[in-house]
PDB file of N, CA, C and O in Angstrom:
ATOM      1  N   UNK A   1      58.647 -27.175  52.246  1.00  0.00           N
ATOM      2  CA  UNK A   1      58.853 -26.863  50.855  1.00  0.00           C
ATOM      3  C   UNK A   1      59.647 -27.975  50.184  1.00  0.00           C
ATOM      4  O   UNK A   1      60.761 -28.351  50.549  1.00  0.00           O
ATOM      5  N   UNK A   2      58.909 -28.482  49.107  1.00  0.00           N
ATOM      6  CA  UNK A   2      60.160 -29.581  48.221  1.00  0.00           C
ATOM      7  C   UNK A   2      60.959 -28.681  47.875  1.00  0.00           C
ATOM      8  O   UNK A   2      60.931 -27.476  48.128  1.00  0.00           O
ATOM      9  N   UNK A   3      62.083 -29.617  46.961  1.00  0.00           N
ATOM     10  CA  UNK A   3      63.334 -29.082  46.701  1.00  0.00           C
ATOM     11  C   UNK A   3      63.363 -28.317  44.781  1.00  0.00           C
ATOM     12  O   UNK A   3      64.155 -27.764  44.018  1.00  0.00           O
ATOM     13  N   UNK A   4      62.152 -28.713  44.808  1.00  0.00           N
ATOM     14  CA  UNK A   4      61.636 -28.298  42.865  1.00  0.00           C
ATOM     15  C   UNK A   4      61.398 -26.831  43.196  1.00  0.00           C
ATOM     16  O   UNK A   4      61.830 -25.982  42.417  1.00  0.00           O
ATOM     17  N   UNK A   5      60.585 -26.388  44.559  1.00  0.00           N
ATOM     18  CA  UNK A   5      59.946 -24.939  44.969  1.00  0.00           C
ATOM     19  C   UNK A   5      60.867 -23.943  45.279  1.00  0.00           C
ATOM     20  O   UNK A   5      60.900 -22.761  44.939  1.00  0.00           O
ATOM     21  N   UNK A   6      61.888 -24.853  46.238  1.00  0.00           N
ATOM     22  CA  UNK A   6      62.698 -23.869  46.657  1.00  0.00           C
ATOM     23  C   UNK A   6      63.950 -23.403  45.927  1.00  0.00           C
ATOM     24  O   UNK A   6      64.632 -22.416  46.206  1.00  0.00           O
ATOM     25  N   UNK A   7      64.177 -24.470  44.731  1.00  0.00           N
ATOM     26  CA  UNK A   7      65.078 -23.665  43.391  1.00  0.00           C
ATOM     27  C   UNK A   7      64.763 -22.863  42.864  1.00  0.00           C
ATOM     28  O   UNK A   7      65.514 -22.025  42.366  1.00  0.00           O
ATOM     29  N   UNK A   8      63.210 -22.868  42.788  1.00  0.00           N
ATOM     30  CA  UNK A   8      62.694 -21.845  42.188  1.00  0.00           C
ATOM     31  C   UNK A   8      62.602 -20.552  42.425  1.00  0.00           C
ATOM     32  O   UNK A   8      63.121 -19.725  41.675  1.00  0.00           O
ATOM     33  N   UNK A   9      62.056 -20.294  43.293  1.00  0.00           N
ATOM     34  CA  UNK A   9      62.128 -19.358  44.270  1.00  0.00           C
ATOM     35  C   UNK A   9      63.574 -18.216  44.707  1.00  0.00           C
ATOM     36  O   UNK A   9      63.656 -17.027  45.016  1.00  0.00           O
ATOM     37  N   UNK A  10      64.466 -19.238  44.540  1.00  0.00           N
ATOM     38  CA  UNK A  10      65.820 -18.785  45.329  1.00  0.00           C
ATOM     39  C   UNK A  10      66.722 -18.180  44.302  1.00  0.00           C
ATOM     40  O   UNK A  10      67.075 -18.657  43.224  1.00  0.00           O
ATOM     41  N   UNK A  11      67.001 -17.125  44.809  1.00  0.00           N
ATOM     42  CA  UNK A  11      67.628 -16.317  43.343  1.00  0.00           C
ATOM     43  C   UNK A  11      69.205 -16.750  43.438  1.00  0.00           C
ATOM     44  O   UNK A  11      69.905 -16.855  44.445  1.00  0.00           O
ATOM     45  N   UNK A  12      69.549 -16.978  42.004  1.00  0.00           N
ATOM     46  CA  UNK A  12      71.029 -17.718  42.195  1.00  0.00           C
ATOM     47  C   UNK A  12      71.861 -16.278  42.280  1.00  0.00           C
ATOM     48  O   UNK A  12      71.491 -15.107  42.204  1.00  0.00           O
ATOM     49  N   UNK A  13      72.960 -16.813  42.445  1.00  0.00           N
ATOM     50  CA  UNK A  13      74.073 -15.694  42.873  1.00  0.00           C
ATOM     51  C   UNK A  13      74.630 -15.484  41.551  1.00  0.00           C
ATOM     52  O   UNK A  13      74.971 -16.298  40.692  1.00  0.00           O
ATOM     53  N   UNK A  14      74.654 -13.752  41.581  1.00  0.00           N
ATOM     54  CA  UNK A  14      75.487 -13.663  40.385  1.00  0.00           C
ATOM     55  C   UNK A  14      76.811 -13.604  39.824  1.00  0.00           C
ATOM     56  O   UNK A  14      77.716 -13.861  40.618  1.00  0.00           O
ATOM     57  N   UNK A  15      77.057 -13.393  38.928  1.00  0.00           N
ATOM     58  CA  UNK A  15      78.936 -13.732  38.763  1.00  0.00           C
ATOM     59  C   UNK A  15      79.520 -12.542  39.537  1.00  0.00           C
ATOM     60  O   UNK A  15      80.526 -12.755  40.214  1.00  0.00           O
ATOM     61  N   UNK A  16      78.899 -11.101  39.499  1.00  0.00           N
ATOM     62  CA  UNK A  16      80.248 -10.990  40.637  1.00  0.00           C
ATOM     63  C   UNK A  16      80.208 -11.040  41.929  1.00  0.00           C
ATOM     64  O   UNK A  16      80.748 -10.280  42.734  1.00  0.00           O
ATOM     65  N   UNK A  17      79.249 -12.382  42.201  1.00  0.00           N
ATOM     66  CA  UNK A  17      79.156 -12.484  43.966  1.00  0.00           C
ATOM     67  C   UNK A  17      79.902 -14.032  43.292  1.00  0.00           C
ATOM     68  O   UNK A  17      80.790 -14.315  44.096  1.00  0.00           O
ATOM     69  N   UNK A  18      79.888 -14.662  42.626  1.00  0.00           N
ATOM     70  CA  UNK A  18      80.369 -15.576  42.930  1.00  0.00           C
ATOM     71  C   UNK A  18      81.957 -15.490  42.495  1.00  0.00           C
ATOM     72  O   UNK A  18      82.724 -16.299  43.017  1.00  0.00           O
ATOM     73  N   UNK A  19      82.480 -14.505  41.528  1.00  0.00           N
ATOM     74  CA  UNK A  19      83.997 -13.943  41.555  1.00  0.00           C
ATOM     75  C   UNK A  19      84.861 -13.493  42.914  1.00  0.00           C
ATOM     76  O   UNK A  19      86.060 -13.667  43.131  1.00  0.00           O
ATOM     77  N   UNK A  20      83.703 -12.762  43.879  1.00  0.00           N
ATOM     78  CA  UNK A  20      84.136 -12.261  45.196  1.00  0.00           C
ATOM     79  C   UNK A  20      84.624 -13.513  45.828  1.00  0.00           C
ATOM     80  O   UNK A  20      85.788 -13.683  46.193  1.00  0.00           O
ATOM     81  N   UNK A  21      83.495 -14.532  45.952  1.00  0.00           N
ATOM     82  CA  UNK A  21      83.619 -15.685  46.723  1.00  0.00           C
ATOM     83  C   UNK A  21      84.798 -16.475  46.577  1.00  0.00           C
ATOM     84  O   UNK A  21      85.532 -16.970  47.432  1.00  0.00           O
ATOM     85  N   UNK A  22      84.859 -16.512  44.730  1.00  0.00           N
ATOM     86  CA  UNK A  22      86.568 -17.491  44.754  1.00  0.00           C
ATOM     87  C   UNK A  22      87.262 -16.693  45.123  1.00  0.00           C
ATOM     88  O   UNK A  22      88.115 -17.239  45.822  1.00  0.00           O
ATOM     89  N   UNK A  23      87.485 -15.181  45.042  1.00  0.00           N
ATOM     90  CA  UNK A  23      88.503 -14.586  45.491  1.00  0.00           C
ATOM     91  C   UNK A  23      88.695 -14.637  46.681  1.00  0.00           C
ATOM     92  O   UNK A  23      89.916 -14.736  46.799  1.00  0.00           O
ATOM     93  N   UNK A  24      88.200 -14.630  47.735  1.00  0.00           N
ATOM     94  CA  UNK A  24      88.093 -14.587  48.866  1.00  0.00           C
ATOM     95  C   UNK A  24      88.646 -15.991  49.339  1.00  0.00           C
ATOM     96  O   UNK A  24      89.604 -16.048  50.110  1.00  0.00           O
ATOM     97  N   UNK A  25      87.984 -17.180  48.830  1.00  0.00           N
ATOM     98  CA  UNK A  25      88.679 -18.680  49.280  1.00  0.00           C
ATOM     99  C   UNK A  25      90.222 -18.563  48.507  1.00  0.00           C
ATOM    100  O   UNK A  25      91.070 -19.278  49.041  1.00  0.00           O
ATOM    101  N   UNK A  26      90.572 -17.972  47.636  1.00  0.00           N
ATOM    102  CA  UNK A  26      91.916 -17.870  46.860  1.00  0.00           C
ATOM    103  C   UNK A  26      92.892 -17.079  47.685  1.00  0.00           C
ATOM    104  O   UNK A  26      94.114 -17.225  47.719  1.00  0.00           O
ATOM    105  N   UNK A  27      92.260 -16.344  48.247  1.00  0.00           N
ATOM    106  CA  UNK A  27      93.319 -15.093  49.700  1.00  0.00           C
ATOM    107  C   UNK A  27      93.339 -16.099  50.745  1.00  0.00           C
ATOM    108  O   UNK A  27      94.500 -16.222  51.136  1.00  0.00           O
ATOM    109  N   UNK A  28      92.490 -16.921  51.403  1.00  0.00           N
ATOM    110  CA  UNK A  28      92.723 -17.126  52.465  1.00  0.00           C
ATOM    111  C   UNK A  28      93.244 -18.700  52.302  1.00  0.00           C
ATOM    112  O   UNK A  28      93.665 -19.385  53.234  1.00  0.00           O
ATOM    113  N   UNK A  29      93.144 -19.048  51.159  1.00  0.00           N
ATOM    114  CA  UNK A  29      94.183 -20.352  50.756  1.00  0.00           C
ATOM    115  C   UNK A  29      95.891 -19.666  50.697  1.00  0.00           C
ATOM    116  O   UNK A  29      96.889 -20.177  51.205  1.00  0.00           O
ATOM    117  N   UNK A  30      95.824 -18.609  50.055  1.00  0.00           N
ATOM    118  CA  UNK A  30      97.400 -18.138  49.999  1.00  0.00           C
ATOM    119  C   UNK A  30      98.408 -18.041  51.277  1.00  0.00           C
ATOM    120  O   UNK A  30      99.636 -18.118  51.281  1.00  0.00           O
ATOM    121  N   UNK A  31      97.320 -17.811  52.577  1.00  0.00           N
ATOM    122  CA  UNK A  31      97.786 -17.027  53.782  1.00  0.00           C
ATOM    123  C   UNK A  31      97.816 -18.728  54.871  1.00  0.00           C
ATOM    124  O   UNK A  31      97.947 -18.688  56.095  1.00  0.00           O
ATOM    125  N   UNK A  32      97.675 -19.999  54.115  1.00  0.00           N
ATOM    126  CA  UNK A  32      97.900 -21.368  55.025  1.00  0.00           C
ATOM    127  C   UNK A  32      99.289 -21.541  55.213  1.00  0.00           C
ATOM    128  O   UNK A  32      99.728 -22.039  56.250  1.00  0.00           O
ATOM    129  N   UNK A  33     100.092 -21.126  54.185  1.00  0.00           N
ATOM    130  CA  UNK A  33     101.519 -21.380  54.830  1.00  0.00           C
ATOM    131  C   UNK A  33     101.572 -20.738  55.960  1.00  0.00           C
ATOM    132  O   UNK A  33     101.492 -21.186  57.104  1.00  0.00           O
ATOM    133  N   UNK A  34     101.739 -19.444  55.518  1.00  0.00           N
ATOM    134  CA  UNK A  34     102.026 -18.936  56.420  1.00  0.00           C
ATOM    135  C   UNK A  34     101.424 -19.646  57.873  1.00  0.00           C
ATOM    136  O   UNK A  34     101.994 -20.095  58.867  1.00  0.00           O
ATOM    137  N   UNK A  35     100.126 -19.528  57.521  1.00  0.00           N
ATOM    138  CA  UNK A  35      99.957 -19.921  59.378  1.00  0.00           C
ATOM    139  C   UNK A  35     100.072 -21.378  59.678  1.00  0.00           C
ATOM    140  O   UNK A  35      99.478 -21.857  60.644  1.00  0.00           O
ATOM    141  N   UNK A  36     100.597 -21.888  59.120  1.00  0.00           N
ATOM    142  CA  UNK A  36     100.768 -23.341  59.252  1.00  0.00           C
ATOM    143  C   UNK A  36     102.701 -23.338  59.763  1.00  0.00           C
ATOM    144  O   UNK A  36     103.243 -23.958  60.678  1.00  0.00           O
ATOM    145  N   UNK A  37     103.168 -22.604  58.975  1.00  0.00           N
ATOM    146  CA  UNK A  37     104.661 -22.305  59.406  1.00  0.00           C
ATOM    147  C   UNK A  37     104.728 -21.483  60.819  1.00  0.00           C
ATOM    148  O   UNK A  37     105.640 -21.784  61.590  1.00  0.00           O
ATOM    149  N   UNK A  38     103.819 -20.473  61.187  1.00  0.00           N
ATOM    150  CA  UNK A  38     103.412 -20.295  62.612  1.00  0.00           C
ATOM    151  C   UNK A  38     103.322 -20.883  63.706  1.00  0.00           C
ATOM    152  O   UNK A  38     103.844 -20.571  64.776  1.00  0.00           O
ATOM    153  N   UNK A  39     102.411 -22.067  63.371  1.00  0.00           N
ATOM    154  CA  UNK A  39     102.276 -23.017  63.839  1.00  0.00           C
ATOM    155  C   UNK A  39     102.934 -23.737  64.357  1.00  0.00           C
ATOM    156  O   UNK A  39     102.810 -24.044  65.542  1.00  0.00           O
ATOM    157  N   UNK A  40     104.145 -24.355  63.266  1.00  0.00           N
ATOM    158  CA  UNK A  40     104.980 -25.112  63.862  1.00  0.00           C
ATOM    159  C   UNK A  40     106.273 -24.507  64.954  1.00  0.00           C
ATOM    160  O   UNK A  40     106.727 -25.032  65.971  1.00  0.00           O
ATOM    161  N   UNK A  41     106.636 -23.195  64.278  1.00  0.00           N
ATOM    162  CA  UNK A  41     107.495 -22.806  64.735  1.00  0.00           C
ATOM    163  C   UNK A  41     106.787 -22.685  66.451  1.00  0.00           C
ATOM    164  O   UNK A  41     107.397 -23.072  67.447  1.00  0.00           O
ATOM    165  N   UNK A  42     105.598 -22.154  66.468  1.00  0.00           N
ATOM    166  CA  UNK A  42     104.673 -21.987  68.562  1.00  0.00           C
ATOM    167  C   UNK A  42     105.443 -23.556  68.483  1.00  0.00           C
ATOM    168  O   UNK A  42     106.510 -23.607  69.095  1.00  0.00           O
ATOM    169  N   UNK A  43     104.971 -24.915  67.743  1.00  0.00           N
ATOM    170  CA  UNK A  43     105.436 -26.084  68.022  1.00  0.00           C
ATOM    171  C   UNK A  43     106.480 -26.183  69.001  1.00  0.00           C
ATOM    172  O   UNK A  43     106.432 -26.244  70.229  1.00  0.00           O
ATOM    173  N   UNK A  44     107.648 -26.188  68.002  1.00  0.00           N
ATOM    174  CA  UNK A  44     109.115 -26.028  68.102  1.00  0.00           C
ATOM    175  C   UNK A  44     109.118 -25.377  69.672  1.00  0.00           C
ATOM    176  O   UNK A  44     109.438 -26.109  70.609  1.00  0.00           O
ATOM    177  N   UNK A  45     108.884 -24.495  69.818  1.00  0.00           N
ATOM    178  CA  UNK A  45     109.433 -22.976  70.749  1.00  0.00           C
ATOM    179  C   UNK A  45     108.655 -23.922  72.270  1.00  0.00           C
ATOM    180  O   UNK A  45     109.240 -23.920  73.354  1.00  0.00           O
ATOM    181  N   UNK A  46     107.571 -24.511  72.103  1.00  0.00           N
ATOM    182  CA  UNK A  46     107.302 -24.695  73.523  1.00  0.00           C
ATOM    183  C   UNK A  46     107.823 -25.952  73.431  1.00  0.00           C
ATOM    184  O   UNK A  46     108.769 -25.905  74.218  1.00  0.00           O
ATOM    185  N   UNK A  47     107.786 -27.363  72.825  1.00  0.00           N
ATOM    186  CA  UNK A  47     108.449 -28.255  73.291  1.00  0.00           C
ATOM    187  C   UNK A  47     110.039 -28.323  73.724  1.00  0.00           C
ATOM    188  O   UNK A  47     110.611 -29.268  74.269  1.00  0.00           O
ATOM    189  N   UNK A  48     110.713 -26.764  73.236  1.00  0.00           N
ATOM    190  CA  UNK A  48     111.703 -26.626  73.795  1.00  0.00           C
ATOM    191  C   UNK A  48     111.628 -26.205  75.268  1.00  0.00           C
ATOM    192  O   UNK A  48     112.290 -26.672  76.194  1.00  0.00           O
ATOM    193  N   UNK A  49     110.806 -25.345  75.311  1.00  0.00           N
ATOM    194  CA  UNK A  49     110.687 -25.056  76.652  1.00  0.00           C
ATOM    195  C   UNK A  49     110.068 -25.928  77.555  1.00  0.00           C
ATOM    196  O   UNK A  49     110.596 -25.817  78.662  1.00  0.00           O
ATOM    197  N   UNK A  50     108.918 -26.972  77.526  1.00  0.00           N
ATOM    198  CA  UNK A  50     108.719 -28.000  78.495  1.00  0.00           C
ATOM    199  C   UNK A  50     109.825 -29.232  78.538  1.00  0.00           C
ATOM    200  O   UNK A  50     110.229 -29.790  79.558  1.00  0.00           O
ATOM    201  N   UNK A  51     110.261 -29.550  76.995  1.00  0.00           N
ATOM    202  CA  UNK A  51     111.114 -30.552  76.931  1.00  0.00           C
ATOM    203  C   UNK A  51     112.536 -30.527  77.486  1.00  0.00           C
ATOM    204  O   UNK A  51     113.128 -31.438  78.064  1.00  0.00           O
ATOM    205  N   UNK A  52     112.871 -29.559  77.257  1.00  0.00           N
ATOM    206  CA  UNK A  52     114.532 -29.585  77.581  1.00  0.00           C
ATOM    207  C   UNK A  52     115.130 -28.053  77.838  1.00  0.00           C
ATOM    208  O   UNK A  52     116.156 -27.798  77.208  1.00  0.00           O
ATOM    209  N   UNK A  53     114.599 -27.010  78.694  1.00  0.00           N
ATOM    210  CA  UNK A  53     114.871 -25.884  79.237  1.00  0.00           C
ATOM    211  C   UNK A  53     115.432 -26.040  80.648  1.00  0.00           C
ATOM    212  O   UNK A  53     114.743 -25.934  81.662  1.00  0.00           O
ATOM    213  N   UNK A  54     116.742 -26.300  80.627  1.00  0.00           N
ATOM    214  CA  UNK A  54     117.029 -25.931  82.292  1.00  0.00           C
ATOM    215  C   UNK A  54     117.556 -25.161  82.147  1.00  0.00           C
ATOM    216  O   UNK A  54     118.738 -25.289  81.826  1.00  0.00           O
ATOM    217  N   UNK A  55     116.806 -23.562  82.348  1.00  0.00           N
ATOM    218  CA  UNK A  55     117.447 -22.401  82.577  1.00  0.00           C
ATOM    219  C   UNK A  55     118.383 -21.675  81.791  1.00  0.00           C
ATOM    220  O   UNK A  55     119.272 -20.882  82.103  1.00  0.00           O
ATOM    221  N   UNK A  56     117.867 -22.257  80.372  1.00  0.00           N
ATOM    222  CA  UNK A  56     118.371 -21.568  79.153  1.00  0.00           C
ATOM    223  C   UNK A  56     117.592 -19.976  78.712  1.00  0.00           C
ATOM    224  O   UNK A  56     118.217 -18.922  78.593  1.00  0.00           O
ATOM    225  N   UNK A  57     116.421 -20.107  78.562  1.00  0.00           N
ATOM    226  CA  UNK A  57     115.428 -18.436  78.346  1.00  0.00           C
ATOM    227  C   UNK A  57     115.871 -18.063  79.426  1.00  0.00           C
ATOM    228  O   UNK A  57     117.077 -18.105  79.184  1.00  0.00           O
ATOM    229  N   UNK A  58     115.774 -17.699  80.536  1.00  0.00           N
ATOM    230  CA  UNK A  58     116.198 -17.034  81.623  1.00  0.00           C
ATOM    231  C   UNK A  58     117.575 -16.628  81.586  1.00  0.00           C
ATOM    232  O   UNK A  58     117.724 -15.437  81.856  1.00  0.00           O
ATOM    233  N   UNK A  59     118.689 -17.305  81.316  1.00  0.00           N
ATOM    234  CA  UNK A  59     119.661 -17.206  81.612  1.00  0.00           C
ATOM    235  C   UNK A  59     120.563 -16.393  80.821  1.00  0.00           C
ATOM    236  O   UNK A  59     121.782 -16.415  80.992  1.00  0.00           O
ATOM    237  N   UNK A  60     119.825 -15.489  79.729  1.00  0.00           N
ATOM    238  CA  UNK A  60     119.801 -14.065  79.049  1.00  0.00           C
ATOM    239  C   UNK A  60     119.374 -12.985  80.174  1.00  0.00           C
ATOM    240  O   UNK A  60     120.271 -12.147  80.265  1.00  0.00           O
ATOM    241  N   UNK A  61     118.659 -12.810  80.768  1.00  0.00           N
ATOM    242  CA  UNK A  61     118.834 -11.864  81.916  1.00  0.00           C
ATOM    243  C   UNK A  61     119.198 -12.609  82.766  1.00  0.00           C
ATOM    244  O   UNK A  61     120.285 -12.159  83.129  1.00  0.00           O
ATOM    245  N   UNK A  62     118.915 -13.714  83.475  1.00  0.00           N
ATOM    246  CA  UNK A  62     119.316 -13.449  84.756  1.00  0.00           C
ATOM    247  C   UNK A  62     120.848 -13.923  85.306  1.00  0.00           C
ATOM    248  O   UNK A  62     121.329 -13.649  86.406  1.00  0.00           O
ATOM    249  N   UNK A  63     121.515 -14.764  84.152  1.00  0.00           N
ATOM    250  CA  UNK A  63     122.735 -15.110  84.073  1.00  0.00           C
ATOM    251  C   UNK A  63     122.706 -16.547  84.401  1.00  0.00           C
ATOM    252  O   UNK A  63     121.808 -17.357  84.169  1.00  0.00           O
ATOM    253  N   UNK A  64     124.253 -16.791  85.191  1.00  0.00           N
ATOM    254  CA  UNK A  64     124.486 -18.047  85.684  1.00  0.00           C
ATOM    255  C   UNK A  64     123.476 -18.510  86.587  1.00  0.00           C
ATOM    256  O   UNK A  64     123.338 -19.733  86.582  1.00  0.00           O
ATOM    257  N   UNK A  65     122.582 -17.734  87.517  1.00  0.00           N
ATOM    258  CA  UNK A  65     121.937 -18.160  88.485  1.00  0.00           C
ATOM    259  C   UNK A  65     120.684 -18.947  88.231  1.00  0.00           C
ATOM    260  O   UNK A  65     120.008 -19.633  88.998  1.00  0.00           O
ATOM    261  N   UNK A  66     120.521 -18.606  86.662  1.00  0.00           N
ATOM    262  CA  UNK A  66     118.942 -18.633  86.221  1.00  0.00           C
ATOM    263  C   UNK A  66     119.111 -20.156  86.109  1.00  0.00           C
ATOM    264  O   UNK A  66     118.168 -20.794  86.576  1.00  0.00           O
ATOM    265  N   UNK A  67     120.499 -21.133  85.387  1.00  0.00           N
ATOM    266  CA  UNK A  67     120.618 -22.380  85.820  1.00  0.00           C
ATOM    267  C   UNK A  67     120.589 -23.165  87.104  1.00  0.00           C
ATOM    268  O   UNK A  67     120.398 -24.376  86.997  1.00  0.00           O
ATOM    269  N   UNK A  68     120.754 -22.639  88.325  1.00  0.00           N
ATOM    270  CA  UNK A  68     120.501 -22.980  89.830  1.00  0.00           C
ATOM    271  C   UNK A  68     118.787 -23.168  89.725  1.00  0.00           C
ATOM    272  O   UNK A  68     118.091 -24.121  90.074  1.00  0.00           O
ATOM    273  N   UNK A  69     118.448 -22.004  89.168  1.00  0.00           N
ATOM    274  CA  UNK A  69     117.217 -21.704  89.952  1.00  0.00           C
ATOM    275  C   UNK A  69     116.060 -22.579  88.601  1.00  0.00           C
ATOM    276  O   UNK A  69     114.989 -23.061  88.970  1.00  0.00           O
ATOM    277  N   UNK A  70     116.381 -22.632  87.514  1.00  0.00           N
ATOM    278  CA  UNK A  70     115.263 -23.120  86.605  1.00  0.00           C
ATOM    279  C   UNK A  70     113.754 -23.612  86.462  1.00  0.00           C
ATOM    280  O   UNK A  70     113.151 -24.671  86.288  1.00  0.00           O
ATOM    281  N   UNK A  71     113.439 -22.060  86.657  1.00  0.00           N
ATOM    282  CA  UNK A  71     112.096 -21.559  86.883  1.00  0.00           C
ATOM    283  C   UNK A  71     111.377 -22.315  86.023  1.00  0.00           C
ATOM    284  O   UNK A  71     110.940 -23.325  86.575  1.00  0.00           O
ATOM    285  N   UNK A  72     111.072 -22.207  84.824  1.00  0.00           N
ATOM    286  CA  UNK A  72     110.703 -23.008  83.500  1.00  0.00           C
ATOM    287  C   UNK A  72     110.400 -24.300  83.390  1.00  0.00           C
ATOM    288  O   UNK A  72     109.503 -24.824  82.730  1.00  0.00           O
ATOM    289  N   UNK A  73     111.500 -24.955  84.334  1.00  0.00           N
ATOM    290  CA  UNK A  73     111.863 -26.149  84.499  1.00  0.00           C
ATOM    291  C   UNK A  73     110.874 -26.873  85.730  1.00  0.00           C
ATOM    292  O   UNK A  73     110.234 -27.918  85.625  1.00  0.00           O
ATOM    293  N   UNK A  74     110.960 -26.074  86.775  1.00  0.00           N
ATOM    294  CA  UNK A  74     109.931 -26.297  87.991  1.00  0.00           C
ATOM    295  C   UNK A  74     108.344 -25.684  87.750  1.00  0.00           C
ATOM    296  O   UNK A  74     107.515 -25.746  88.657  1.00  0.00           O
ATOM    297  N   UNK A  75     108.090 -25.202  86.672  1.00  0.00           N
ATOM    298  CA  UNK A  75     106.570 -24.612  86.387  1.00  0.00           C
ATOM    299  C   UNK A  75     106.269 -25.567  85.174  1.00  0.00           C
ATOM    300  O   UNK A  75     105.120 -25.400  84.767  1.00  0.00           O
ATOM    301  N   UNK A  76     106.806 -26.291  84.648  1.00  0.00           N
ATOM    302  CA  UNK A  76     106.362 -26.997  83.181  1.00  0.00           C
ATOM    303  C   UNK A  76     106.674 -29.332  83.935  1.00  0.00           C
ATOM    304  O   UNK A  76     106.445 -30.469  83.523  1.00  0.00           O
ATOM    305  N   UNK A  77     107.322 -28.593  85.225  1.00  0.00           N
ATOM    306  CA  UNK A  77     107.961 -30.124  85.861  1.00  0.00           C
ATOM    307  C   UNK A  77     106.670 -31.170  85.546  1.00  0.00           C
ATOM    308  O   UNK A  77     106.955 -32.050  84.734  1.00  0.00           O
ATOM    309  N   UNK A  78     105.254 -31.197  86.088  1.00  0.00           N
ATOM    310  CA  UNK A  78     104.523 -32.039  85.789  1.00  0.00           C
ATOM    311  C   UNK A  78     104.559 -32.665  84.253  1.00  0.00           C
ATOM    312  O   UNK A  78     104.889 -33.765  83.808  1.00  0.00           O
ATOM    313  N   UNK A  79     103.883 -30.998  83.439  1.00  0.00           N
ATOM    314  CA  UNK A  79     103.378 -31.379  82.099  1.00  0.00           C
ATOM    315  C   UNK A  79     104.571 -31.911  81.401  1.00  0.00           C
ATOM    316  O   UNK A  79     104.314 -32.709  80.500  1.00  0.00           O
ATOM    317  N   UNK A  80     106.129 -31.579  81.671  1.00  0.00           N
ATOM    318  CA  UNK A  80     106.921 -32.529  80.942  1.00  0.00           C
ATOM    319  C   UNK A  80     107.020 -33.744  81.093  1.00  0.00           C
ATOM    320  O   UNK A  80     107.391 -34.430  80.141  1.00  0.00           O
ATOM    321  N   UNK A  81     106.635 -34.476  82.653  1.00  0.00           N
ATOM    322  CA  UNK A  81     106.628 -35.616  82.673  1.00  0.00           C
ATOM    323  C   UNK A  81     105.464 -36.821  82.365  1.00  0.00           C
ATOM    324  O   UNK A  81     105.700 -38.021  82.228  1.00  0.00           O
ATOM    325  N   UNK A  82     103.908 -36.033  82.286  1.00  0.00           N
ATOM    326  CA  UNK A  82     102.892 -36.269  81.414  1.00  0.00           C
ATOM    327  C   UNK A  82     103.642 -36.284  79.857  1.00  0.00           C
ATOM    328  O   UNK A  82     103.754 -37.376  79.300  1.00  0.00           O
ATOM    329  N   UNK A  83     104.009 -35.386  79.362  1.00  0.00           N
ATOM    330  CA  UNK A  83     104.346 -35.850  77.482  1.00  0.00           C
ATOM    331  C   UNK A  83     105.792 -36.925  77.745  1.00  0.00           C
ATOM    332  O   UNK A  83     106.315 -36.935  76.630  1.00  0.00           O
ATOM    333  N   UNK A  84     106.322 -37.467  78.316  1.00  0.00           N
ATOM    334  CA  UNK A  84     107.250 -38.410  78.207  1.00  0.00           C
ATOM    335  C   UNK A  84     108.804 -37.983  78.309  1.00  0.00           C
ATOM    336  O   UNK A  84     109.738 -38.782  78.380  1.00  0.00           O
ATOM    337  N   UNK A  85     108.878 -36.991  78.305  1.00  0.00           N
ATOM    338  CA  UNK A  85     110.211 -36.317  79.136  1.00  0.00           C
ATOM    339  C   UNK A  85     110.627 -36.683  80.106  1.00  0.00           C
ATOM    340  O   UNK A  85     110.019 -36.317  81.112  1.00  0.00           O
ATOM    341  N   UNK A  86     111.937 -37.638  80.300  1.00  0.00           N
ATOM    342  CA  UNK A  86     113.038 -37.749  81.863  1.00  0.00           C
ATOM    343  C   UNK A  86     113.376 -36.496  81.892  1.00  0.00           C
ATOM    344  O   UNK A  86     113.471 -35.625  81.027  1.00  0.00           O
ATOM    345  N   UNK A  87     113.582 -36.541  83.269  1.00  0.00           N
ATOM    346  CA  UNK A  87     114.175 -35.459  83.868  1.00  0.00           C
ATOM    347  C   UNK A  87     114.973 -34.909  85.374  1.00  0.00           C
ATOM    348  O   UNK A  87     115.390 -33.903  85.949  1.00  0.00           O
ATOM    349  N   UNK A  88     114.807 -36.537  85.508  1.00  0.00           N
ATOM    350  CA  UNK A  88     115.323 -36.408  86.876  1.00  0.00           C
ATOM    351  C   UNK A  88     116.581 -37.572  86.241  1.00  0.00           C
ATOM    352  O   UNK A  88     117.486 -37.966  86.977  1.00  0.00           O
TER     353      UNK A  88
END
């Protein structure tokens, strides 16, 4: 089909399908902060925990020991030293 046939043919959308439509891109433009501030904060929260956790989250329950033992620290040991983290 050329492109002269198939304008023809094709029924345009009417205003309140195309009112729905901006409304709809206008809601889910409103709701980018937000998930963009989501975002960073997951950011934040795990490079703390691969980057520089020795036995800080843990050490709300499990106390002083959770620094001996730094679970976090020995399960994230590779991938911190893949992103550029010393640590020894």
């Amino acid at each position: 089909m050329d492109k002269l046939s198939y304008n023809l043919y094709t029924p345009k959308p009417t205003h309140t399908e195309m009112s729905t439509t901006k409304q709809s891109t206008v809601k889910a433009l409103d709701s980018l902060p937000v998930v963009i501030g989501f975002l960073i904060a997951v950011l934040v929260f795990t490079m703390f925990v691969v980057g520089y956790d020795q036995g800080q989250l843990f050490s709300v329950v499990e106390g002083q020991s959770a620094f001996d033992t730094m679970w976090i620290h020995e399960f994230t040991h590779d991938m911190r030293h893949s992103a550029g983290f010393p640590c020894h």
